[in-house]
VEXSE-489130 format. One record per residue (C-alpha): residue number from 1; residue in three letters; x, y, z. Coordinates in Angstrom, 3 decimals, always signed. Layout:
# residues N
+--------+------+----------+----------+----------+
| drengu | roro |        X |        Y |        Z |
+--------+------+----------+----------+----------+
|    NUM |  ALA |        X |        Y |        Z |
...
+--------+------+----------+----------+----------+
# end
This chain:
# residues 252
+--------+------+----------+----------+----------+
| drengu | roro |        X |        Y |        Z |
+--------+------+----------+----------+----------+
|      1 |  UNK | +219.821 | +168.470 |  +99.982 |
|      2 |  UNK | +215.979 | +169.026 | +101.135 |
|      3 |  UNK | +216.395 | +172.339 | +100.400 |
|      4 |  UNK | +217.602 | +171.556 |  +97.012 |
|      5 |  UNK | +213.920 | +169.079 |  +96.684 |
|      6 |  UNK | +212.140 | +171.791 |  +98.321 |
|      7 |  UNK | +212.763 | +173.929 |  +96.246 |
|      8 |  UNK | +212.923 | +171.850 |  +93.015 |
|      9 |  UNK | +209.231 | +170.713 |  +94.241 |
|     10 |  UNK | +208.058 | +174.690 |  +94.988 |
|     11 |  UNK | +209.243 | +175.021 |  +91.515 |
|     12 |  UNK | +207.291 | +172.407 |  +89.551 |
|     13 |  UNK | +203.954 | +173.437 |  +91.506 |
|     14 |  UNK | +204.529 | +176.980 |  +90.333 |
|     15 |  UNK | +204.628 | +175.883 |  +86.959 |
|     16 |  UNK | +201.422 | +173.369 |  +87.041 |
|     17 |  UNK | +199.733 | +176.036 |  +88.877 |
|     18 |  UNK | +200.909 | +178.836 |  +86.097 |
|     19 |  UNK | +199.487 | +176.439 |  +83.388 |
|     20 |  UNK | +196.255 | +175.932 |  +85.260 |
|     21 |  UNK | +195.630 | +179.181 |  +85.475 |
|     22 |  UNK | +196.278 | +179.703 |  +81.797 |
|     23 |  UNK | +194.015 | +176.909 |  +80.985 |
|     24 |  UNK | +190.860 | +178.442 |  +82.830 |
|     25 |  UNK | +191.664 | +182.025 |  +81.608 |
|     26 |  UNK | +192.137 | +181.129 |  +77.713 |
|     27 |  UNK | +189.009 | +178.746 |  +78.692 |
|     28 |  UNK | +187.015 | +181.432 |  +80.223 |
|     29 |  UNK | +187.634 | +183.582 |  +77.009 |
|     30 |  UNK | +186.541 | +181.541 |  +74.891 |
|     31 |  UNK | +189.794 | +179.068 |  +74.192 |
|     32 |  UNK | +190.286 | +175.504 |  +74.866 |
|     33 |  UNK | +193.725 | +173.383 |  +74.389 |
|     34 |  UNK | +193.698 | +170.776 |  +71.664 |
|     35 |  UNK | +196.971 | +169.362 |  +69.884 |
|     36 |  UNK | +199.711 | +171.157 |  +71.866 |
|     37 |  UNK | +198.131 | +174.818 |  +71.203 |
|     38 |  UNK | +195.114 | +176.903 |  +72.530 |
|     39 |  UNK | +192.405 | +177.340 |  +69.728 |
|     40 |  UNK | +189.346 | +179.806 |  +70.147 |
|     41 |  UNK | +186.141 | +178.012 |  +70.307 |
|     42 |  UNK | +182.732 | +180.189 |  +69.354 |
|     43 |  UNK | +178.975 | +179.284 |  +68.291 |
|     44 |  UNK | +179.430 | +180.146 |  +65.171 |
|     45 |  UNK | +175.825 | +181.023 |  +63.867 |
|     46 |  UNK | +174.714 | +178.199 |  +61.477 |
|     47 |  UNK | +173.357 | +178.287 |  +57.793 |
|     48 |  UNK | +175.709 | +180.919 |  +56.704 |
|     49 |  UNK | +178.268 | +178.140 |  +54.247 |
|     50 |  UNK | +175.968 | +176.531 |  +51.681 |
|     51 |  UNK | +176.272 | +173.192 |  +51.827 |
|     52 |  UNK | +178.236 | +172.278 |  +54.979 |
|     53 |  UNK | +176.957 | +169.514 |  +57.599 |
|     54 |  UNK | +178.753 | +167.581 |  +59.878 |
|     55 |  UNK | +179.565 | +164.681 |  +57.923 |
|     56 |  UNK | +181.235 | +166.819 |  +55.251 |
|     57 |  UNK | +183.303 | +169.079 |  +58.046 |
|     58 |  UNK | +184.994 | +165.539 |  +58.595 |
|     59 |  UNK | +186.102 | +165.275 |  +54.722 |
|     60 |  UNK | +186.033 | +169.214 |  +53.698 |
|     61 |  UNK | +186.693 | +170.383 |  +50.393 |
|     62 |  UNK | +189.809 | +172.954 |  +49.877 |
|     63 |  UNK | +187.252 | +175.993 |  +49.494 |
|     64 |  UNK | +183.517 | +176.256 |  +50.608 |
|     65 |  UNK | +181.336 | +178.429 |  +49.046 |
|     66 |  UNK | +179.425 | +181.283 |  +50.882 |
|     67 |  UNK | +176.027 | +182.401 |  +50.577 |
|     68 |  UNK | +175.302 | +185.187 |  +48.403 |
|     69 |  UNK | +173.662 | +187.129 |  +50.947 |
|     70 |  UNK | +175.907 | +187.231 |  +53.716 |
|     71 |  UNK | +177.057 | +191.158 |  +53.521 |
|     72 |  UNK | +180.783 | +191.975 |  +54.586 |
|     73 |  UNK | +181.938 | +195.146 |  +56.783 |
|     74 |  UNK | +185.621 | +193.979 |  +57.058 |
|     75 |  UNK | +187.763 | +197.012 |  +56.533 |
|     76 |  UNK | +189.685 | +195.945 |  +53.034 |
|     77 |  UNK | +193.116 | +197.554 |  +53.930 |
|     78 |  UNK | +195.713 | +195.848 |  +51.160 |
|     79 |  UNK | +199.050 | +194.709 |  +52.545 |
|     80 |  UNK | +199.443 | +193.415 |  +48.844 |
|     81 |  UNK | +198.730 | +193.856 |  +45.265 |
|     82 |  UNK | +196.624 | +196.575 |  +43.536 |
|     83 |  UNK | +193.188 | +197.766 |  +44.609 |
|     84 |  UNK | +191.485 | +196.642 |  +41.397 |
|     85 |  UNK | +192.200 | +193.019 |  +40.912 |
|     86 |  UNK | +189.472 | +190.302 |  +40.021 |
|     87 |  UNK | +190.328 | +188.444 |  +42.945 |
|     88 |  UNK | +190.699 | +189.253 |  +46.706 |
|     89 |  UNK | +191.710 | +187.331 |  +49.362 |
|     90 |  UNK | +191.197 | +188.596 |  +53.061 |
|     91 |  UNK | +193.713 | +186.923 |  +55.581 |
|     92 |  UNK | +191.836 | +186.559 |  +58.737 |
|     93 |  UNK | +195.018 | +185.759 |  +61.389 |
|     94 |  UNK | +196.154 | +185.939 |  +65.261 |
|     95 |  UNK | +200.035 | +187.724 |  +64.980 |
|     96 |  UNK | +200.771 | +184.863 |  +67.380 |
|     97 |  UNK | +199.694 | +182.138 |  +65.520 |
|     98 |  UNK | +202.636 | +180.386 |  +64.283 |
|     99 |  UNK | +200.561 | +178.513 |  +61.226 |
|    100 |  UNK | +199.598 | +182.399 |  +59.852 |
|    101 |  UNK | +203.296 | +182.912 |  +60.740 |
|    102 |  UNK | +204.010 | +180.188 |  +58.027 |
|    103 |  UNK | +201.663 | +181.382 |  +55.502 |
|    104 |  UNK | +202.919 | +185.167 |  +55.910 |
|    105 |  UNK | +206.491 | +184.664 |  +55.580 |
|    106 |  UNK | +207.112 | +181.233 |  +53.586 |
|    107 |  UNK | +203.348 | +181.023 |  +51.209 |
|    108 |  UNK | +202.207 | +184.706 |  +50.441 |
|    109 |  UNK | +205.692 | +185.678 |  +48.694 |
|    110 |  UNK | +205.358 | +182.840 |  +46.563 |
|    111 |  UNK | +202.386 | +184.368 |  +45.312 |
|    112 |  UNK | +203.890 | +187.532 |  +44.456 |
|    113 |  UNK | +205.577 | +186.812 |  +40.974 |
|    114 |  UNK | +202.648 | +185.014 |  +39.072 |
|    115 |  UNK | +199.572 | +186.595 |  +41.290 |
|    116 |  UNK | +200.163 | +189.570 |  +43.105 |
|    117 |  UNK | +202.877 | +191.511 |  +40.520 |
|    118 |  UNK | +200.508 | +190.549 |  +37.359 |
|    119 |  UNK | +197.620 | +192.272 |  +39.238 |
|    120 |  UNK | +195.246 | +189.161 |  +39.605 |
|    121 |  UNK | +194.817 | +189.179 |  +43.001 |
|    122 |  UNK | +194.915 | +191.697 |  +46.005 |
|    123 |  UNK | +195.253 | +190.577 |  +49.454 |
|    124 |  UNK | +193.910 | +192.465 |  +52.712 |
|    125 |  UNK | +194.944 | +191.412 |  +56.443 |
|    126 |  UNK | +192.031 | +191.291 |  +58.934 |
|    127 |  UNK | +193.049 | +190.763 |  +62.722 |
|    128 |  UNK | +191.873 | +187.838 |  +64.258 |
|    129 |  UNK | +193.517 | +187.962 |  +67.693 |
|    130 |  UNK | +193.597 | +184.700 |  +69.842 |
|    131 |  UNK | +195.122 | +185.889 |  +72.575 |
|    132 |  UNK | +196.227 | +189.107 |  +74.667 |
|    133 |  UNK | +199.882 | +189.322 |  +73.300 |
|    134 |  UNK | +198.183 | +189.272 |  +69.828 |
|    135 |  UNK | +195.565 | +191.710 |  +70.525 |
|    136 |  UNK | +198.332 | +193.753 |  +71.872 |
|    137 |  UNK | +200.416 | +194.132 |  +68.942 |
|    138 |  UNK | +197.416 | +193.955 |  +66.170 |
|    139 |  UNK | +196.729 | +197.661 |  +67.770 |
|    140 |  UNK | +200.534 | +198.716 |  +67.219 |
|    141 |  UNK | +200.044 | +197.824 |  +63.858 |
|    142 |  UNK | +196.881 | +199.510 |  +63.276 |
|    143 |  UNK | +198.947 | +203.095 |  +64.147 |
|    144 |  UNK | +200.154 | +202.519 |  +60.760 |
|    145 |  UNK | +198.721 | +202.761 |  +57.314 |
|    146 |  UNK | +199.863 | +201.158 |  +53.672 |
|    147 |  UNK | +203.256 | +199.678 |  +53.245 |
|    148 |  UNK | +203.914 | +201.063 |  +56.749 |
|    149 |  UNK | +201.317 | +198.312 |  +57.925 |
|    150 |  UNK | +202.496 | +195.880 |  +56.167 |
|    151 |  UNK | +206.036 | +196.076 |  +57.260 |
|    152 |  UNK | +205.153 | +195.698 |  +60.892 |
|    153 |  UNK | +202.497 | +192.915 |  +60.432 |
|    154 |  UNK | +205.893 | +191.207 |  +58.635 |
|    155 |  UNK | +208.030 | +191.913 |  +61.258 |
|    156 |  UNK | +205.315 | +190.905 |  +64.468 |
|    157 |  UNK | +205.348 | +187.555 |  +62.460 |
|    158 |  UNK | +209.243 | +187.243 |  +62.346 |
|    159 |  UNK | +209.542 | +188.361 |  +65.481 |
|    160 |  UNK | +206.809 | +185.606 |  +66.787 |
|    161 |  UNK | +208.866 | +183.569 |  +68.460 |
|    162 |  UNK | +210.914 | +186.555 |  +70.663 |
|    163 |  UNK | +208.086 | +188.130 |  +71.927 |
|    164 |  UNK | +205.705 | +185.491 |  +71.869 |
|    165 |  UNK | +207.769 | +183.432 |  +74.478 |
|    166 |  UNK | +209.096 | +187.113 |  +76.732 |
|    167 |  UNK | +207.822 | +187.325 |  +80.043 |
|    168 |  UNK | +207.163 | +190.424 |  +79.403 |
|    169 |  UNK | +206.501 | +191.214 |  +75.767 |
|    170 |  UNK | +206.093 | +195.233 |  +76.030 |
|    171 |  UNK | +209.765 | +196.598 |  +75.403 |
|    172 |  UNK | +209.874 | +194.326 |  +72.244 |
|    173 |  UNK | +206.515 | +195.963 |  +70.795 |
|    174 |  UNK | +208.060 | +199.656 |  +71.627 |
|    175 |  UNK | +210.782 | +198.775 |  +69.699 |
|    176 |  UNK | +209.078 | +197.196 |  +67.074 |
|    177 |  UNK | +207.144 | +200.277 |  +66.661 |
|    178 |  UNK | +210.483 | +202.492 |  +67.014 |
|    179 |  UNK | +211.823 | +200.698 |  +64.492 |
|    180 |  UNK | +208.794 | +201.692 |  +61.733 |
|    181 |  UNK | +208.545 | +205.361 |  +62.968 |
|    182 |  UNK | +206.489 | +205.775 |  +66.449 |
|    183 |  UNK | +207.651 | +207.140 |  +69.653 |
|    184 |  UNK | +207.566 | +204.726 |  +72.606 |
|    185 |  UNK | +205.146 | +207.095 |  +73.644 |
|    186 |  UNK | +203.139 | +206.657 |  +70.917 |
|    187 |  UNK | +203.352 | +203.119 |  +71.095 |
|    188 |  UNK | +202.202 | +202.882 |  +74.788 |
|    189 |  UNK | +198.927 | +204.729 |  +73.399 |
|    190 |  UNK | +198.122 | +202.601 |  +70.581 |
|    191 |  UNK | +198.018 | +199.587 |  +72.931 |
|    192 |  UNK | +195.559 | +201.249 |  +75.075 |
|    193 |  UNK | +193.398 | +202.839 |  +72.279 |
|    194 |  UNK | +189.790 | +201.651 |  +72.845 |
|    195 |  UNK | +188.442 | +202.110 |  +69.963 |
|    196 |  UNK | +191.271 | +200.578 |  +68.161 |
|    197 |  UNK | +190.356 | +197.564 |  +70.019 |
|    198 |  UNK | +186.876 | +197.552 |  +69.910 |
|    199 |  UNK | +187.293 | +197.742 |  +65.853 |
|    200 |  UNK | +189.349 | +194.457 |  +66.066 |
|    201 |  UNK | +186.968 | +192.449 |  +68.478 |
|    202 |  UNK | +184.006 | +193.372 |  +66.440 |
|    203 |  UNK | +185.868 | +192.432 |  +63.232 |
|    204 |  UNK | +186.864 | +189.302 |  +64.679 |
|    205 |  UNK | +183.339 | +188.904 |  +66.273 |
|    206 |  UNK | +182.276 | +189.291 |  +62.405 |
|    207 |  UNK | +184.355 | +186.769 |  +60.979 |
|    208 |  UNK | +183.330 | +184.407 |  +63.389 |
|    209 |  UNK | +179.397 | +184.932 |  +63.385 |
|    210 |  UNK | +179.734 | +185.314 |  +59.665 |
|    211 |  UNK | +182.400 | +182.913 |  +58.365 |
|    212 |  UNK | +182.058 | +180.354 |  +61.331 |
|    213 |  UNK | +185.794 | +181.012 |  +61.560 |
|    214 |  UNK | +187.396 | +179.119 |  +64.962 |
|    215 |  UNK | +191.035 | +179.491 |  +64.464 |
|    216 |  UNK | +193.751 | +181.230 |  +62.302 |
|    217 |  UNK | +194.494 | +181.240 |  +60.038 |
|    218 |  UNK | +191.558 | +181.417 |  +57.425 |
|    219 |  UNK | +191.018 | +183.012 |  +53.984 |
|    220 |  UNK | +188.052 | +184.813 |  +52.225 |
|    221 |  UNK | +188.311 | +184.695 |  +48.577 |
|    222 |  UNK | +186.014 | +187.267 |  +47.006 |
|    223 |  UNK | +185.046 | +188.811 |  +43.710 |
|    224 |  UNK | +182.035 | +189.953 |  +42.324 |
|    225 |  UNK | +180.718 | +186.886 |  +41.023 |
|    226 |  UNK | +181.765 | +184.814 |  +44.626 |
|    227 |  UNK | +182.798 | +184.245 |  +47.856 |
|    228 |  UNK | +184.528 | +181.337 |  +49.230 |
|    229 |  UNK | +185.912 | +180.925 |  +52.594 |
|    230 |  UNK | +189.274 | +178.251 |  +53.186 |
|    231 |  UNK | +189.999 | +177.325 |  +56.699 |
|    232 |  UNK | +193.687 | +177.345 |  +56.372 |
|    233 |  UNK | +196.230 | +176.704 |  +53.617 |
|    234 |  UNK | +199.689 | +174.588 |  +53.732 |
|    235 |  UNK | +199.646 | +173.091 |  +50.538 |
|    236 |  UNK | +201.073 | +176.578 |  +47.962 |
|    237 |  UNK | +200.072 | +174.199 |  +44.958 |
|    238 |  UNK | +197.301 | +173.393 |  +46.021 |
|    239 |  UNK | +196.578 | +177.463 |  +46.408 |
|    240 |  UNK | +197.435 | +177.697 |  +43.352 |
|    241 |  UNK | +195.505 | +175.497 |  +41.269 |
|    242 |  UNK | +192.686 | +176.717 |  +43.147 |
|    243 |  UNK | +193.677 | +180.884 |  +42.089 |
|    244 |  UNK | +193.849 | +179.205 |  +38.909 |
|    245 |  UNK | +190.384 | +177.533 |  +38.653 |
|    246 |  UNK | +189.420 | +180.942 |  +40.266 |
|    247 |  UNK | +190.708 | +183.615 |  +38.104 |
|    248 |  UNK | +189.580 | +180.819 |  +34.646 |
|    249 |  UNK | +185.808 | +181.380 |  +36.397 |
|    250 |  UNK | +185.892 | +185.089 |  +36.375 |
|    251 |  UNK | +187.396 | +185.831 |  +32.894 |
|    252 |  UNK | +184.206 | +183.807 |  +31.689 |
+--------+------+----------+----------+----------+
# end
């Protein structure tokens, strides 16, 4: 029986000192725990969101409006609709994020009939990686281009919970990547491509600086005559009315 609480006791101070460790890694990276998850946490620089002060952060509106001369360098690589549509939205999210999960697999395809199909809006996936498993397969799927992408970034999201909760996550992103096409060979060297992963941290070092984005997922609406930045969507009609008011502005 003390063997039994021995080792019931050596068991429970592994885990407390596992999540410790977490805690002060994520923390030292730039994470912090609130509300059950780990969120990134950046000085964003200021000035960049017209209008925005603390009192209205407490009471935000769906979309804020960005200043006209904030310039963008985000790569605009489509995982939907056609290149030339009047409005773009770039979907800044962490593959391990299960609130982008949510919007990838239940909101965006209820966009597709009305919005993407009719060509009014195009939307482009930017990595914004919160953690090492993320980072990890955001370079997998950045071996692939067009559709191929976009399958994978659909299938790391479906997949979220399997690999997110592995011990060891790598044999589930080689066969994630077997199943689109790689090698496992190949798949082994996009997770240690550098420069790969230097395009994604300075991406996501972008959004942050220039959208004061601190978690995933977040949205960039843009056109020529605007650019408005939401921080998060769960509401699809509330999307929508705002597409609508959107797309009303720019036939004007």
């Amino acid at each position: 029986m003390e063997k039994i609480v021995h080792r019931i006791s050596f068991f429970i101070s592994a885990v407390l000192l596992y999540m410790l460790s977490a805690y002060l890694y994520l923390s030292y990276k730039g994470f912090v725990y609130q509300d059950g998850d780990f969120v990134l946490i950046s000085n964003a620089n200021a000035g960049l969101l017209d209008g925005l002060n603390t009192k209205e952060e407490e009471s935000q509106p769906f979309a804020l409006p960005v200043k006209k001369d904030v310039a963008f360098n985000w790569p605009r690589k489509l995982i939907a609709g056609q290149d030339d549509a009047p409005l773009s939205i770039y979907e800044f999210s962490s593959l391990g994020c299960t609130h982008c999960a949510d919007f990838h697999l239940n909101i965006l395809p209820k966009l597709e009939d009305n919005y993407i199909s009719t060509g009014k809006i195009n939307v482009a996936f930017v990595h914004f990686p919160l953690d090492k498993r993320s980072m990890q397969v955001a370079m997998i799927a950045e071996c692939f281009e067009g559709q191929k992408r976009s399958d994978f970034i659909t299938l790391a999201f479906s997949k979220q919970r399997e690999w997110g909760l592995a011990v060891d996550p790598t044999n589930y992103f080689i066969n994630y990547g077997v199943m689109n096409g790689l090698k496992p060979a190949e798949v082994e060297k996009c997770m240690k491509n550098d420069e790969t992963a230097k395009e994604i941290l300075f991406n996501r070092q972008e959004a942050i600086d220039k959208l004061k984005i601190q978690g995933t997922p977040a949205f960039l609406v843009s056109s020529e005559n605007k650019n408005e930045i939401i921080y998060g969507i769960s509401n699809i009609n509330e999307l929508k009315g705002y597409l609508d008011k959107r797309l009303s502005e720019e036939e004007k």
